[in-house]
C-alpha positions, 0 to 999 in steps of 0.5 A, a space after each residue: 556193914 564193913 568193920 574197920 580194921 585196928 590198923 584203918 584206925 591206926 593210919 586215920 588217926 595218925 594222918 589227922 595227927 600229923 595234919 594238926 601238926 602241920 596246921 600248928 606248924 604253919 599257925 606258928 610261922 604266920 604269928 611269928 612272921 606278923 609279930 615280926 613284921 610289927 616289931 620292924 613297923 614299930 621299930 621304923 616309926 620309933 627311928 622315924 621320931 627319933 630322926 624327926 626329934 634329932 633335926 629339931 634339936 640340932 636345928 636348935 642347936 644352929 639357931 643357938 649358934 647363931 645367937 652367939 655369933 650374934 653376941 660375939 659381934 656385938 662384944 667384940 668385933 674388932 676380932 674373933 679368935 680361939 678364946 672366944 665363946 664360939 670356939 668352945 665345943 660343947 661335949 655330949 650335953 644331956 637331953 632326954 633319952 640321949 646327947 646332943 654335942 657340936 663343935 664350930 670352926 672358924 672356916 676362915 681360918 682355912 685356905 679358901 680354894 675358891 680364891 685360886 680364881 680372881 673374880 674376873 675369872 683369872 688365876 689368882 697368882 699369889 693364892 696359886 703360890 700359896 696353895 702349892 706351899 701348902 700342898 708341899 708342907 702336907 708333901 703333896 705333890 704341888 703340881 696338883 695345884 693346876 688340876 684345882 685351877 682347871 677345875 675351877 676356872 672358866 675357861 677349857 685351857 689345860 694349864 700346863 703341864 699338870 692341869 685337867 678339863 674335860 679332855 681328862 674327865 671323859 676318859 673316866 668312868 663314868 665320864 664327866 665333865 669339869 665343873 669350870 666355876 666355883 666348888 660349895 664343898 671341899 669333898 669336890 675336891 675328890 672329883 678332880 684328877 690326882 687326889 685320891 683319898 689319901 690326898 684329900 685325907 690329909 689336906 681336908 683339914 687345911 680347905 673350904 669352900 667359901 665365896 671368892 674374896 674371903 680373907 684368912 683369919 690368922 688368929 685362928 688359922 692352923 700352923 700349916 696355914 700360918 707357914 703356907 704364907 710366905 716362903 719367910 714363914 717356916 713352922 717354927 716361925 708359925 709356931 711361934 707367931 700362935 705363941 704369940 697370939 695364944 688363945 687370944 688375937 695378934 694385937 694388931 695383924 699388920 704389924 705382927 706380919 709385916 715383913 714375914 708376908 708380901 705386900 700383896 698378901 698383907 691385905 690377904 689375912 685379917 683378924 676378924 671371920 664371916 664364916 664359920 662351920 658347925 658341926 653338930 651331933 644328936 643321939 637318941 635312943 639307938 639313932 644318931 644324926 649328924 649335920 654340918 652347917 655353912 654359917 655367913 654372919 652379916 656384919 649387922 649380926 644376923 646369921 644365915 645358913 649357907 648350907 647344910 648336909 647330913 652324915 658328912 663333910 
């Protein structure tokens, strides 16, 4: 029998090191790939519950918003305005293992673009009048005007000179076409010829969308929206018809802008709103929800959702 040699040895003893070594090596990878692999499972399910818990509490939070709607009509429907409990945001109000906070806005206190066009489809001459005032005061070019009332009328008629149906969207890309009838979110707005997100940054504060026909709530209407009124109706005059009216109502509407407004706007603007915008926001742990919640109150009192969306406006 053949002696194995002191280096035979050496070698055997070596490659069998070197394959526990690598038998460890490739352990290693594999625990630390499967315990990685179920930290990610445990964290997805964690985010899973949090998001399921975050929609529980901010569909609380609409229903309780629609509760005070309720109460609202009830202790004063003669008015709704900025003093009022609806109007008071709620700042990062504890639960467990997080916040919930929301704010609502009256959304009849902006311009509705959808009264650019009447009910029996045509253009809307004194909202018109109106939307290119506030287009100025925001110094946007008011010409864009006619690009909205393209894409909200029914009919394929450019309105001249700055207007836009399909013949403009299909040179696009990607190609599309106007949407000829009403918007249900003001980030629509982006999808037509000439705003851009510069634009639509500075005039999103100042527009809704809400069915054709709503009036402008002046109690809780902005400056530039009290100015957009009337050519009568510079910023400090708007600034202090919202003196007037401080965190409360005017009064009486029709007397505090009679003679500021035309006729045909006076019956335009009221003191009371239908529909308003809840924006609410719940963190738990490391995940955060957001949704915004069209709300229309009946005049009996009850409350429906319109329309929500997650994350933005």
């Amino acid at each position: 029998m053949r002696a194995v040699s002191p280096s035979s040895r050496q070698r055997q003893r070596g490659v069998a090191l070197l394959t526990a070594i690598l038998v460890v090596a490739v352990a290693t990878i594999i625990a630390t790939n499967l315990l990685w692999l179920s930290t990610l499972d445990m964290r997805r399910t964690a985010s899973s519950l949090a998001v399921d818990q975050e929609l529980q509490y901010v569909l609380g939070g609409e229903a309780w918003v629609g509760d005070i709607l309720q109460q609202d009509l009830e202790d004063s429907s003669e008015s709704d305005h900025l003093g009022e409990v609806w109007a008071t945001p709620i700042e990062a109000l504890p639960i467990e293992g997080g916040f919930i906070r929301g704010a609502v806005v009256d959304l009849q206190g902006l311009f509705n673009v959808n009264n650019l066009i009447a009910t029996d489809g045509q253009v809307d001459a004194i909202m018109l009048t109106q939307f290119e005032r506030l287009l100025r005061l925001l110094e946007i070019d008011p010409m864009i005007a006619g690009a909205v009332v393209d894409w909200l009328d029914p009919n394929l008629e450019t309105t001249f000179p700055s207007g836009g149906e399909d013949d403009i969207y299909a040179g696009m890309d990607p190609q599309y076409r106007a949407a000829n009838g009403m918007i249900t979110t003001p980030s629509e707005l982006l999808a037509i010829t000439g705003i851009d997100p510069e634009i639509y940054a500075r005039l999103a504060p100042y527009v809704t969308a809400l069915p054709t026909g709503t009036t402008l709530n002046v109690n809780t209407a902005p400056q530039l929206i009290l100015a957009s009124l009337s050519e009568d109706i510079d910023l400090g005059t708007a600034e202090l018809l919202i003196s007037e009216r401080g965190d409360a109502n005017f009064p009486s509407v029709r007397d505090s802008f009679q003679g500021l407004v035309s006729e045909e706007m006076l019956p335009r603007i009221d003191g009371v709103s239908e529909h308003f915008l809840l924006v609410g926001q719940v963190a738990i742990g490391e995940t955060t929800l957001q949704m915004n919640s069209v709300l229309q109150r009946h005049e009996s009192g009850r409350t429906r959702t319109l329309f929500r969306s997650f994350g933005v406006q």
